[in-house]
C-alpha positions in Angstrom: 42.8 133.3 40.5 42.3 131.2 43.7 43.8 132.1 47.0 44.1 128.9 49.6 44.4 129.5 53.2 45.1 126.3 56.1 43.8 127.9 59.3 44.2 127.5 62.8 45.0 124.4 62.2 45.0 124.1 58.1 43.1 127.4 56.2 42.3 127.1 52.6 41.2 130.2 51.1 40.1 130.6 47.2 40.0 133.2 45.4 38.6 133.7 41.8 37.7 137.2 40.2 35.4 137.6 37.4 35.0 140.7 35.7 32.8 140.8 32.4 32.0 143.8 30.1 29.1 145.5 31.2 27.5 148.9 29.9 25.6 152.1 30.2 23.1 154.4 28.8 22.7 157.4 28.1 21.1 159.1 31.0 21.7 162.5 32.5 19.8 163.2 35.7 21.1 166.9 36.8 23.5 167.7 33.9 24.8 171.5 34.6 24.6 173.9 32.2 27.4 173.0 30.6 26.9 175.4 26.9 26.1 178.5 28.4 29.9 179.8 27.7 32.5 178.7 26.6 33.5 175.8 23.6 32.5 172.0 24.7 33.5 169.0 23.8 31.9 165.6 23.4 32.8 162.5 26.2 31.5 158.8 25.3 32.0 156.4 28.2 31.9 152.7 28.2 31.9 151.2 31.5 33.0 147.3 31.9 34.8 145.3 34.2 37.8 143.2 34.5 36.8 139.6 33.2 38.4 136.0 32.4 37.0 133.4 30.8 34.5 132.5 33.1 32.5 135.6 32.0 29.6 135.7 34.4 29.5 139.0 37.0 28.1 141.8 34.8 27.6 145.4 35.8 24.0 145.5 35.4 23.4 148.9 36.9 25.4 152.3 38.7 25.9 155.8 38.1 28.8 157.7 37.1 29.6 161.0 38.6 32.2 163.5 36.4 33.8 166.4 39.1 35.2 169.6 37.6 38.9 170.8 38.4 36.8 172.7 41.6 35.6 169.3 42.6 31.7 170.5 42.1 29.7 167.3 40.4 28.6 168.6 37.9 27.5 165.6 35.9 25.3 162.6 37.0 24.7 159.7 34.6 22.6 156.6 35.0 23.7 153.4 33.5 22.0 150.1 33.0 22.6 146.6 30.6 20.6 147.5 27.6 23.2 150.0 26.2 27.3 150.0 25.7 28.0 153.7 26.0 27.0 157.2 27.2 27.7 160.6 25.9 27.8 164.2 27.4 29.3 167.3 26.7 32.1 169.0 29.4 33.9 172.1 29.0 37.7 172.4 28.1 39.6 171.5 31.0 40.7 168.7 34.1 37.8 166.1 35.0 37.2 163.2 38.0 35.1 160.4 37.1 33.6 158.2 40.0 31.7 155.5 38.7 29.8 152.9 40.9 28.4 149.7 39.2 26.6 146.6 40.7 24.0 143.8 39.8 21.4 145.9 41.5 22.2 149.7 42.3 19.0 150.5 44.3 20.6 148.0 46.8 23.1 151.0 47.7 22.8 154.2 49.3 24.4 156.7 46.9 25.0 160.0 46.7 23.0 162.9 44.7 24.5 165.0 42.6 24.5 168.3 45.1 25.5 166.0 47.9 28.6 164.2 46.4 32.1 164.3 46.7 34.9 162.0 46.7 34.4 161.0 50.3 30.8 160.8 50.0 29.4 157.1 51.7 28.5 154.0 49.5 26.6 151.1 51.3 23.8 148.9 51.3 20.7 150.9 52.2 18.5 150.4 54.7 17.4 147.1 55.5 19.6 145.5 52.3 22.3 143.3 52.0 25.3 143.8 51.0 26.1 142.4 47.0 28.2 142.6 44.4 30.1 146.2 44.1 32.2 147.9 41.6 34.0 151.3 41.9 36.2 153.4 40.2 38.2 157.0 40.0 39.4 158.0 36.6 40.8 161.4 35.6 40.5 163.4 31.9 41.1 166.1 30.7 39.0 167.5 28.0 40.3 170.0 25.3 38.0 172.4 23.1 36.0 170.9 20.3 37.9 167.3 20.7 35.7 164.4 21.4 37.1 161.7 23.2 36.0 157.7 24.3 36.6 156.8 27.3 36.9 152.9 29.0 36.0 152.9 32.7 37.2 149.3 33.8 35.7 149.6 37.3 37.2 147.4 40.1 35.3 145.1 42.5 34.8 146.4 46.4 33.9 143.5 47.8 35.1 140.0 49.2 32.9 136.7 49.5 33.4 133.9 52.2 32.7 131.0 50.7 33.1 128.1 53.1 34.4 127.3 56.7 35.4 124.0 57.2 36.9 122.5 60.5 38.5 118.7 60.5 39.1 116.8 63.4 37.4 118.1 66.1 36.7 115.9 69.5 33.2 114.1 69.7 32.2 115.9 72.8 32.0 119.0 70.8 28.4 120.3 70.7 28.8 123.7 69.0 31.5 125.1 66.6 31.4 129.1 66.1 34.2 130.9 63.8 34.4 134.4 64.2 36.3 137.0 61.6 36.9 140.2 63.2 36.8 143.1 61.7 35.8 144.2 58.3 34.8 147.6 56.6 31.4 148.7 56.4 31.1 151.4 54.0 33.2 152.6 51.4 34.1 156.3 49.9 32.7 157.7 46.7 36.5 157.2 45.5 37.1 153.6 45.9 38.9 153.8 49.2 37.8 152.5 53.1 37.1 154.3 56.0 38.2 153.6 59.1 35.4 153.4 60.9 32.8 151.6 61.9 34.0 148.5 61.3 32.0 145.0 62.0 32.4 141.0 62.7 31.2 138.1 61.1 30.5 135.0 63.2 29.2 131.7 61.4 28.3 128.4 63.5 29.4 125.4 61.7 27.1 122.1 61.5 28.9 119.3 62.7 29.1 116.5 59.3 28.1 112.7 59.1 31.7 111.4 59.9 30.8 113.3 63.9 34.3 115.1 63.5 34.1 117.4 60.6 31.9 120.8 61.3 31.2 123.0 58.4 29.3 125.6 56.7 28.9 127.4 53.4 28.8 130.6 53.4 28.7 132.4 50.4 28.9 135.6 52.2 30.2 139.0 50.7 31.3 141.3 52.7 33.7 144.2 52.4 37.4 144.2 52.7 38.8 143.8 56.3 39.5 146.9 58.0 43.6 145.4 58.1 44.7 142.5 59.6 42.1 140.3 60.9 41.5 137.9 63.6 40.1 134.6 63.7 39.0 133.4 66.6 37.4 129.8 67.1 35.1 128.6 70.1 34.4 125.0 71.0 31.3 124.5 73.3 31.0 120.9 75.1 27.9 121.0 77.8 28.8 124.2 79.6 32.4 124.5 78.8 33.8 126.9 76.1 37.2 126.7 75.0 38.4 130.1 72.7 41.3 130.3 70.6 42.5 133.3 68.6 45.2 134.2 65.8 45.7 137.2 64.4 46.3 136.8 60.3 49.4 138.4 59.1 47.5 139.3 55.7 44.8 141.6 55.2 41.6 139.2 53.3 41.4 142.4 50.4 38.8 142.8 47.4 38.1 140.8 44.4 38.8 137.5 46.0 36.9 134.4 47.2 38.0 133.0 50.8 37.2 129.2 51.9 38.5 128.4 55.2 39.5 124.4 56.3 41.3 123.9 59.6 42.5 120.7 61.6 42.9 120.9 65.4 45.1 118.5 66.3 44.1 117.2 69.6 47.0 115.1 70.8 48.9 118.3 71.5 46.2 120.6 72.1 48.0 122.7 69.4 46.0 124.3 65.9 48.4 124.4 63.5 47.8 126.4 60.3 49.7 127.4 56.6 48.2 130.1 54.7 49.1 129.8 51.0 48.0 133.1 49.0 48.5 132.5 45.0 48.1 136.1 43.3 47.5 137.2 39.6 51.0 138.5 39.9 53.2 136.4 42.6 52.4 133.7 45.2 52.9 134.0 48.8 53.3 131.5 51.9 52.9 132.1 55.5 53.0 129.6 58.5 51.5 130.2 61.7 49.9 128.2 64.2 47.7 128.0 67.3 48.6 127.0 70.8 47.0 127.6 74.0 49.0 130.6 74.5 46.4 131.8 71.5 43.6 131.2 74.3 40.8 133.9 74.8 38.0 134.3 77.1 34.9 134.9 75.1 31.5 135.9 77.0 32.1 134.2 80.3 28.7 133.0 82.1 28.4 132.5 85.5 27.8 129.3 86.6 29.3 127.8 83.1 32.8 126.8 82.1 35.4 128.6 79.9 38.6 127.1 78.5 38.1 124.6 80.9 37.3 126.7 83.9 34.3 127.4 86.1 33.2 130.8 86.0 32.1 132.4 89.6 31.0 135.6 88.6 30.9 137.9 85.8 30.7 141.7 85.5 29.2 142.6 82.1 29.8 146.4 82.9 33.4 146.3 83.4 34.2 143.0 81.5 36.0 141.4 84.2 35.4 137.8 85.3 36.4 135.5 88.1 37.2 132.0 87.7 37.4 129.2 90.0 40.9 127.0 89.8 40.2 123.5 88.5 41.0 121.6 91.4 41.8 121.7 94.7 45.9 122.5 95.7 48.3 121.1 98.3 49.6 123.6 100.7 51.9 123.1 103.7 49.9 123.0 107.3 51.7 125.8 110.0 52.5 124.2 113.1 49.6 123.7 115.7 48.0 127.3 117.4 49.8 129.4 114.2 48.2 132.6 113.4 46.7 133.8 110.1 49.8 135.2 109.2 52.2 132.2 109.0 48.4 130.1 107.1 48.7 132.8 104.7 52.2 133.1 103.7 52.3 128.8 103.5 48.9 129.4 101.2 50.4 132.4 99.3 53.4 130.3 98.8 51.3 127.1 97.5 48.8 129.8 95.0 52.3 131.4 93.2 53.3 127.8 92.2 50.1 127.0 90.3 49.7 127.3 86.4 47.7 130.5 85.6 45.2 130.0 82.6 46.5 130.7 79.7 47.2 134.8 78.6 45.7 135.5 82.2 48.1 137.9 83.9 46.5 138.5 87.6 47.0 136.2 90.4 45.3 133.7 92.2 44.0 134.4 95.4 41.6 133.1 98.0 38.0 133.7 97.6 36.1 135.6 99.3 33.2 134.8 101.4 30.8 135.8 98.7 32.8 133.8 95.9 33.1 130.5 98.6 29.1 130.9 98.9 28.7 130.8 94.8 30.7 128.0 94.3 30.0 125.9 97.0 26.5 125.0 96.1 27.7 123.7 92.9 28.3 120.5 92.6 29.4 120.6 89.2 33.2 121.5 91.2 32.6 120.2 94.8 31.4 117.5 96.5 28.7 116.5 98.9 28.2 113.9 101.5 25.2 113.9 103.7 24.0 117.4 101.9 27.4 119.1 103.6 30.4 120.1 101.1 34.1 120.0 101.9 35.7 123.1 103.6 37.5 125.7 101.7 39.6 128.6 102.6 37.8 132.1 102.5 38.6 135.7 103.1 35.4 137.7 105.5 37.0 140.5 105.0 40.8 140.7 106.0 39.7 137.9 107.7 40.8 134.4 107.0 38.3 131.4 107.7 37.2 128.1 106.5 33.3 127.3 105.0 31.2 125.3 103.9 27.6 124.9 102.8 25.1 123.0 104.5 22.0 122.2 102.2 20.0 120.5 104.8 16.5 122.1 105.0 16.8 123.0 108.3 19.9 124.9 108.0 20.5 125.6 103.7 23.5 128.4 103.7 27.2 128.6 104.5 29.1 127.9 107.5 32.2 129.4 108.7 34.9 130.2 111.0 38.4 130.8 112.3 38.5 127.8 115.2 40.2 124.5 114.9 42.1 125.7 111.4 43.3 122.7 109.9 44.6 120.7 106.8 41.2 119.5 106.5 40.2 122.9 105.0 41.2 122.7 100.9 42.5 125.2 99.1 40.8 126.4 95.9 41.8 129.8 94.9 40.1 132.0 92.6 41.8 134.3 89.9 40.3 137.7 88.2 40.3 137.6 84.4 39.4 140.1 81.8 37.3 139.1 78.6 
C-alpha cells in the first residue's frame, strides 16, 4: 500500500506495510500458580504479523502478557525467532492477551508482570531510539480440560518518514527547515495513545545540484501523530525568515510510510498542495493550499528579519515580539504651529491604512523612544549621511517627538525633540506580534 501526499505546495506521501510471520518460545518468566485448584486447560500461541509479498519485517522479539477476568497478569511469556509457538496452562474462564513484538525488545521499556496493566507505558528506553513496534489485545476464553491454538496477528505502532522533498524554491534561499508538529510519544500496554506528551520533528533539507530543489531522506519512525498535524515550513535568506504553516486535514496513522514533495510557486507567493491517500480499503483525495494568510512567526531574533520584517525586540518570557514596518509611510503635515493632537490624529490616520503582516491582529503604532534608539543604528533599515540617520517619529512617553542617531564619536547616541515638527520627520511605525 502506498499513500502519496503533494504538500504545501505538492506532498507525496507513501505508504507500504509489511507484515511477515514471526514466532515465539516457550518461556514463562512469573507464571502464577495456575494448578493449585481447580481444572486447567492448555493455550498454544503463535504470534505473526500481517505480511504481503514483500516479506521482510519480522517480529524477532516481545512478550506476551495474559490478564485474568480481574485484570491481575497473571502470565508473562518471552518470545524470540528461533521458535513458532508457546504453551501454558490457564484456568477455566475469560482471558486478555497483550502482546508486544519488535526487531529488538530490549529497545523498549516494558512492563513487569506485578507492574502491568492495560494502560501500562511502552517506549523506547532510556537513551534508545525509537524502532519497529508491534502490539496487540486479544481476548479468550478458556473452558476446562479443552486446549485451544491461538494466532496473535499483532499490528504495527509506528509510522516512518521517509523523505522530504521541496521543488522550486528561490536561489537566495540559504536554509530550508520542515517541521511536523505533533506526534505521540508513548503508547499503552493495549495498543492505544495517550494524550500526552506529545513531540515535533524538524528536519533541515540540503539544497540539490539543480540550486532549487532542497531535500532530505529521512527514514525516520516515529509514532502516530497525536491528531491532525501541522506542517510548517521556514525559508531562511541572510537574516530573513519567512514561516508558513497548514494544518493537515488527516491524521499521518500507523503502519504507513510518508514521503513528502512540495513546490512553492513563487510568482504568486502562494504553496499550493493535493494530498492523495490510497488505502488497503478505499482511496481518498484532499486539496489544500498555502498562502500568506498561512504565515507564522517562528523564533523571532532581534536585530534579524522575519517574513520579511525587521525584528526590534523580542521577549522570550512572554513570546511577544515587535517589528519594525518595512518602509517608511506618507502621512499628511498639520498646518504650521499645530499641536500634538492634530500630528497624531493625521499619523493615526496614515498607520490604519497600512497592510498589517500577515495573521497579525494588533496595530501599528509609533515607536517608542527605546524602539527609535534600536532601530536607528541599523543600517540594514535606515540610512546615513555624514554618520547622522533620517528623523523618525517617537513617543518619550505620552510625548510625541522626532529622533535621530548621531554616530559621530564625539556625540554617538540619539537626538530628539518636540521644536520645528515637520514633514521632514518620517514615519515608520512599529507593530506588537505574538510568536
Amino acid at each position: 500500500m502506498k499513500v502519496n501526499i503533494y504538500f504545501p505546495f505538492r506532498l507525496l506521501l507513501g505508504v507500504l506495510v509489511m507484515f511477515l510471520a514471526s514466532s515465539c518460545e516457550k518461556a514463562l518468566l512469573e507464571d502464577a500458580d495456575l494448578e493449585s485448584d481447580g481444572a486447567t486447560a492448555p493455550l498454544t500461541l503463535t504470534t505473526r504479523a500481517g505480511d504481503d509479498d514483500s516479506g521482510t519485517a519480522t517480529i524477532r522479539e516481545g512478550r506476551i502478557y495474559i490478564f485474568n477476568s480481574s485484570n491481575v497478569c497473571v502470565v508473562m511469556l518471552s518470545i524470540d525467532e528461533e521458535h513458532s509457538s508457546v504453551s501454558t496452562q490457564l484456568k477455566a474462564g475469560d482471558y486478555t492477551i497483550y502482546a508486544v513484538g519488535s526487531d529488538d525488545i530490549s529497545r523498549f521499556s516494558l512492563p513487569s508482570q506485578s507492574e502491568a496493566h492495560s494502560h501500562s507505558i511502552v517506549k523506547p528506553g532510556e537513551g534508545k531510539v525509537l524502532d519497529e513496534l508491534f502490539i496487540l489485545k486479544q481476548q479468550v476464553t478458556m473452558e476446562a480440560g479443552k486446549a485451544q491454538n491461538l494466532n496473535l496477528l499483532l499490528q504495527r505502532k509506528v509510522i516512518c518518514i521517509d523523505e522530504v522533498e521541496i521543488k522550486d524554491v528561490p536561489t537566495d534561499i540559504q536554509n530550508v527547515e520542515v517541521t511536523l508538529s505533533s506526534f505521540n510519544t508513548t503508547v499503552y500496554l493495549d495498543g492505544t495513545f495517550p494524550t500526552s506528551p506529545v513531540t515535533d520533528y524538524k528536519i533541515t533539507l540540503q539544497k540539490q545540484s539543480d540550486g532549487t530543489t532542497w531535500k532530505a531522506t529521512a527514514n525516520k519512525i516515529l509514532f502516530p501523530s497525536a491528531g491532525e498535524p501541522t506542517i510548517s515550513v521556514s525559508f531562511t535568506s541572510d537574516n530573513n525568515t519567512d514561516s508558513y504553516a497548514y494544518n493537515i486535514p488527516d491524521a499521518l496513522v500507523e503502519n504507513r510510510h510518508y514521503s513528502f514533495s512540495a513546490t512553492f510557486k513563487t510568482s504568486t507567493a502562494k504553496l499550493t498542495a493535493t494530498m492523495i491517500a490510497e488505502d488497503w480499503d478505499d482511496n481518498q483525495d484532499v486539496n489544500f493550499e498555502f498562502d500568506d494568510q498561512n504565515t507564522i512567526y517562528v523564533n523571532p531574533v532581534a536585530g534579524e528579519f522575519i517574513n520579511g520584517y525587521y525584528v526590534v525586540s523580542v521577549d522570550d518570557e512572554a513570546r511577544t515580539a515587535v517589528l519594525l514596518a518595512q518602509r517608511r509611510i506618507d502621512y499628511e503635515e498639520p498646518a504650521a504651529n499645530s499641536d500634538q493632537s492634530v500630528w497624531e490624529a493625521n499619523l493615526n490616520t496614515a498607520m490604519a491604512a497600512l497592510a498589517k503582516p500577515a495573521n497579525v491582529t494588533s496595530n501599528w503604532r509609533i515607536p517608542t523612544i527605546d524602539e527609535a534608539t534600536i532601530f536607528t543604528q541599523d543600517t540594514q533599515v535606515v540610512k546615513y549621511a555624514n554618520d547622522v540617520s533620517g528623523s523618525y517619529f517617537c513617543y518619550d512617553g505620552a510625548t510625541l517627538k522626532w529622533c535621530y542617531f548621531n554616530r559621530r564619536t564625539n556625540v554617538n547616541r540619539l537626538i530628539n525633540g518636540t521644536a520645528q515638527m515637520s514633514s521632514i520627520v518620517m514615519l515608520r511605525p512599529v507593530i506588537d506580534i505574538n510568536y
